[in-house]
N, C-alpha and C positions, 0 to 999 in steps of 0.2 A: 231578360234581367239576369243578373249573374249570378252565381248560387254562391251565399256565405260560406268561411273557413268550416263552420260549423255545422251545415247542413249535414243530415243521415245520410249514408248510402242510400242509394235506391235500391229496387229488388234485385234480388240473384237471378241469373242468368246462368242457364242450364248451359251445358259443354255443347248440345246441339244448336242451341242459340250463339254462340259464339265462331262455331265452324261457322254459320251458314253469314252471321257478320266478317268476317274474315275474308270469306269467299267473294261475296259483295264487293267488297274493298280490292280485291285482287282481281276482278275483273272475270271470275271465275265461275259465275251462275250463268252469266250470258256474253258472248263475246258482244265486247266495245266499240261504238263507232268513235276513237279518238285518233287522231295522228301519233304516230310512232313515237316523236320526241312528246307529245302531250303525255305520254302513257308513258315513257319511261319516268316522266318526273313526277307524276302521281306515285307508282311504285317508291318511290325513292330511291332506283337505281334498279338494276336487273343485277345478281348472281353473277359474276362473269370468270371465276374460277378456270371453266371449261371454255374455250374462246366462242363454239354454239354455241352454247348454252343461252346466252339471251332470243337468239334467232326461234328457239323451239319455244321459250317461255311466252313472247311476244305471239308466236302462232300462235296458241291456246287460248290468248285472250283477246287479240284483235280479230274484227271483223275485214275482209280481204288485205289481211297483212303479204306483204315481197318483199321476199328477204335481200334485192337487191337496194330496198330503200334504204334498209336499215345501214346496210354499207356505205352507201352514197351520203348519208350522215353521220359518217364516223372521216370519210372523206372530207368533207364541209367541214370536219371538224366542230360538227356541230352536239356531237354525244362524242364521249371517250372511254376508255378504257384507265382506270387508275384504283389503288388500292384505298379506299377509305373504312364502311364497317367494318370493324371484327380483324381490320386489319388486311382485309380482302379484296382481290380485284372485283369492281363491279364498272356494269357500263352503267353511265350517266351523262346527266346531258351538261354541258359547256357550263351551264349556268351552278350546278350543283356540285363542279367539279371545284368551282372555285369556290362554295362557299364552305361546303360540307370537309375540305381536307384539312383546313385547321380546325376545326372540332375535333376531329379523330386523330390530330397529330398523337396526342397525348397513348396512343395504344400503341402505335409505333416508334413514336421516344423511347417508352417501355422495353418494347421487346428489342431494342436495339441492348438494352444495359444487361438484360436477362436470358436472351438464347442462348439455350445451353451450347447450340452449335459454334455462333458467332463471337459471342461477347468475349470470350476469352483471348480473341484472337484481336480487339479492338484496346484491350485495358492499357493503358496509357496513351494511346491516340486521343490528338486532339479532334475532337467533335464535331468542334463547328470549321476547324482550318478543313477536314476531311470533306463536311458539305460543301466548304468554299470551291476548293478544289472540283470535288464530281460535280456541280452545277458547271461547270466552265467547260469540264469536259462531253456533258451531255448537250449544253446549248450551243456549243461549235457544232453536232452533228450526234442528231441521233447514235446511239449503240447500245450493244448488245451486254448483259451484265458481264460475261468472259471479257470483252472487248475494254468495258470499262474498269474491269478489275485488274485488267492487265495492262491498262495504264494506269491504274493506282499505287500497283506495287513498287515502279519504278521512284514513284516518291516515300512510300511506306516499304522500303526491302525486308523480309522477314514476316511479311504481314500474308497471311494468306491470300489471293487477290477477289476469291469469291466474298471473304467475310467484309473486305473492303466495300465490295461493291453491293453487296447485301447491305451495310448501314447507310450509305448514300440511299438505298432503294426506299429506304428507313426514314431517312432525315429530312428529304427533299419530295415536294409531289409529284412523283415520274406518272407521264402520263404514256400507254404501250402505243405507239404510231401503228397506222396500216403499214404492210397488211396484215399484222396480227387483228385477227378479230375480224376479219371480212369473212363472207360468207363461202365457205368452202375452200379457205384459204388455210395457208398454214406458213408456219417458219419463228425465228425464234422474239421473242418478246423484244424490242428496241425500243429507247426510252430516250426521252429526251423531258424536261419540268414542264407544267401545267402554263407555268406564265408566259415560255417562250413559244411554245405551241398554240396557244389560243389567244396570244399577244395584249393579255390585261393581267393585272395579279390578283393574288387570292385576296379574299376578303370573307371571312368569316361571319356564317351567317349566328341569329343569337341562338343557343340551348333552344329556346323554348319554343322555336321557330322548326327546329329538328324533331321536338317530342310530339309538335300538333301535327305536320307530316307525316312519324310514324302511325301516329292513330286516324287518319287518315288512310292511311294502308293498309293498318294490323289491325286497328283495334276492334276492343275493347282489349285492356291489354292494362297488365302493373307495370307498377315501375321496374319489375325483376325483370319484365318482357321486353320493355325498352334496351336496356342494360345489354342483354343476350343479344337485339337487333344489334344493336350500335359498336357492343364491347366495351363501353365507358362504363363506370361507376359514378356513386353521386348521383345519379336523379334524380334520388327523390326529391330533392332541393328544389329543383327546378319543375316536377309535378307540382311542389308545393306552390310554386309563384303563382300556376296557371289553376288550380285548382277552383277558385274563386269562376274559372268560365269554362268549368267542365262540368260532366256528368260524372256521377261515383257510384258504382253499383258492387257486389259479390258475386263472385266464384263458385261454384258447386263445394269448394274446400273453405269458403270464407274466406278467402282474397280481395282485399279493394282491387278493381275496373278501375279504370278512365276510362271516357270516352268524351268525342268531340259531341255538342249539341245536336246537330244537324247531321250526321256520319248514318249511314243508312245500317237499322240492326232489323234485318227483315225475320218475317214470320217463319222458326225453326222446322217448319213444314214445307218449305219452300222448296220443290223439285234441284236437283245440284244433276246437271249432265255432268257423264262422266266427260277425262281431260286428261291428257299426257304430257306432265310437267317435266321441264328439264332438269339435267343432273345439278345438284345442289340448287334447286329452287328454294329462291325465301321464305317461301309459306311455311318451310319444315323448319327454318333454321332464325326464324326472328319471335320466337315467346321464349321463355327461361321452361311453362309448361307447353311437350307440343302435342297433348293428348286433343286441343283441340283437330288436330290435322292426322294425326299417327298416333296409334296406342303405343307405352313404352317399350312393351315385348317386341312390334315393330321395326321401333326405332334400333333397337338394341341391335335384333337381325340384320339389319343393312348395314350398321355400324361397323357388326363384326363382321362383313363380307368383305371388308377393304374395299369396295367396288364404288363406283360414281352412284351415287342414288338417282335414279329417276323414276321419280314415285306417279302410278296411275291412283287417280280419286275416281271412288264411285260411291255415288250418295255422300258425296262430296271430302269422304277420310279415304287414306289411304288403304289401297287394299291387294295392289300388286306392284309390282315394278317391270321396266319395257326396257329392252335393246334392241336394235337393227342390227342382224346379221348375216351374212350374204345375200341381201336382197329380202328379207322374211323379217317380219315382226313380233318378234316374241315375249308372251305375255306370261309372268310370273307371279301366280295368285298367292296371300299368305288364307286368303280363305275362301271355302266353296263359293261360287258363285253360281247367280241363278241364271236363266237360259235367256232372260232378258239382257242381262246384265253384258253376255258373252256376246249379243248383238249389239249392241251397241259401242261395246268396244271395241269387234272386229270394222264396225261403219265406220267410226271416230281415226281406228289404229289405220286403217287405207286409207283415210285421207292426210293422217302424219307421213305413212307414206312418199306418197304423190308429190309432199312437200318436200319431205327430208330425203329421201330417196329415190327420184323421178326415176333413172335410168333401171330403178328395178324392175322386170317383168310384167311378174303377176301380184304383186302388192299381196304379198301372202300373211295373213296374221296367223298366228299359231298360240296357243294358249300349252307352256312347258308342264302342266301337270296332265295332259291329255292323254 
């Protein structure tokens, strides 16, 4: 039965109770037996900033994940590579690419009007003759944003041709073609739009359809949390519609939860194996609070590293961070760790190894405070 407008919160929900819900949800207490494209649309997309970067995140949570599948569906054109949360590339699957990019227009309309870089270079351009144009010129034939800026300019002289092709990148759902994003590939991002690459157009799925997904994923989670995942404003509107067939619970600070009914919030004693997430993984970057995942002083420090974050969990929060460097895996603790802890990581960090760096040797993990 579905719970009135008026119904109380339910109980608080300690911050360990919410990691180890989250963790659940990310597939992050136990690897997954799902297929790769099932598990990217659970997620609701993987991070894809870093063009690995889903490759390592998927290892961590599938159960005999190959990374050549995951290519081979980006081939199929069955997952893609396009910018929707936050305004960000993520990979996602064919299905989510079409519904989730008009939801999220509205953050890239945005910063089309507001970057300090570009918009200056745009004011008097028209808008949409500009879309018309770059759509004509990316569905004749993939290109590269130089490529396409540098046939923008010939019709816009005077116009810088990156800023050009940066609000086409803006206006239009560019979706990046292999073989950016293949595995162990490289070269530079080419774009061509979502509808001419997956040959159906976008159709937009509804709000509420996007908020029960994220909790699905994230939650228990506010609407601030949603907000930070997605980049939009306004939802609580749209919490509000669905409220009536959710759970409401607080925060350790007094914050209303959502949560779906049936969304697994396991017992906060629950054993968390440590896991070596990719850089810019979601877990850290989808609540508005991410003290569930990383303490603030944490966060702060990686912030101000400038460095790609790739945060290792143990006891399921963040507690060090990992890079691969000439063949060695090196473990950067921000706190002591116990002699259990360093075994398991060193187990866990050889077999990221193996994956990410077969041709290395001796699969050597090093822990940098040693």
């Amino acid at each position: 039965m579905s719970r009135t407008a008026s119904a109380p919160p339910g109980p608080t929900l300690s911050q360990r109770a919410l990691n180890r819900a989250t963790l659940a949800r990310q597939l992050l207490l136990a690897r997954a037996p799902l297929s790769i494209e099932d598990a990217v649309a659970h997620l609701v997309g993987m991070q894809g900033q870093a063009p690995q970067a889903p490759y390592i995140g998927l290892w961590t949570r599938l159960e005999d994940f190959r990374a050549e599948e995951l290519s081979q569906l980006l081939l199929d054109r069955r997952v893609v590579r396009i910018a929707v949360m936050r305004g960000t590339v993520h990979l996602v699957t064919a299905a989510d690419c079409l519904a989730l990019r008009p939801l999220t227009q509205p953050i890239l309309d945005r910063d089309v009007r507001v970057n300090t870089t570009h918009a200056p270079q745009l004011r008097d351009v028209d808008l949409s003759e500009l879309a018309a144009a770059g759509r004509a010129l990316v569905e004749e034939r993939p290109r590269t944003m130089p490529e396409l800026g540098a046939a923008l300019s010939q019709r816009w002289p005077g116009r810088a041709p990156g800023s050009l092709a940066y609000a086409v990148r803006d206006l239009l759902p560019l979706v990046q073609v292999p073989p950016r994003g293949l595995w162990r590939a490289s070269g530079q991002p080419t774009l061509t739009t979502a509808e001419s690459w997956l040959g159906r157009p976008t159709a937009g799925a509804d709000a509420t359809v996007m908020v029960t997904r994220y909790l699905g994923a994230f939650g228990p989670a506010t609407v601030q949390d949603a907000q930070a995942w997605s980049g939009l404003t306004g939802l609580g509107k749209v919490f509000d519609r669905l409220r009536g067939d959710l759970l409401t619970f607080r925060d350790e600070q007094g914050r209303e939860l959502f949560d779906l009914p049936d969304a697994p919030r396991p017992d906060p004693d629950t054993p968390a194996p440590v896991r070596f997430l990719a850089e810019f993984d979601n877990i850290v970057l989808s609540h508005a609070d991410r003290t569930r995942i990383i303490s603030t002083t944490d966060w702060k420090a990686i912030a101000a590293s400038r460095l790609p974050p790739r945060p290792v969990l143990v006891d399921g929060y963040t507690r060090a961070t990992w890079k691969i460097e000439s063949g060695r895996l090196l473990i950067a603790p921000f706190v002591p760790l116990t002699k259990a802890n360093r075994t398991a990581l060193t187990r866990e960090g050889r077999r990221l190894l193996e994956f990410a760096a077969p041709e290395a040797g001796t699969h050597e993990v090093a822990f940098t405070d040693s």
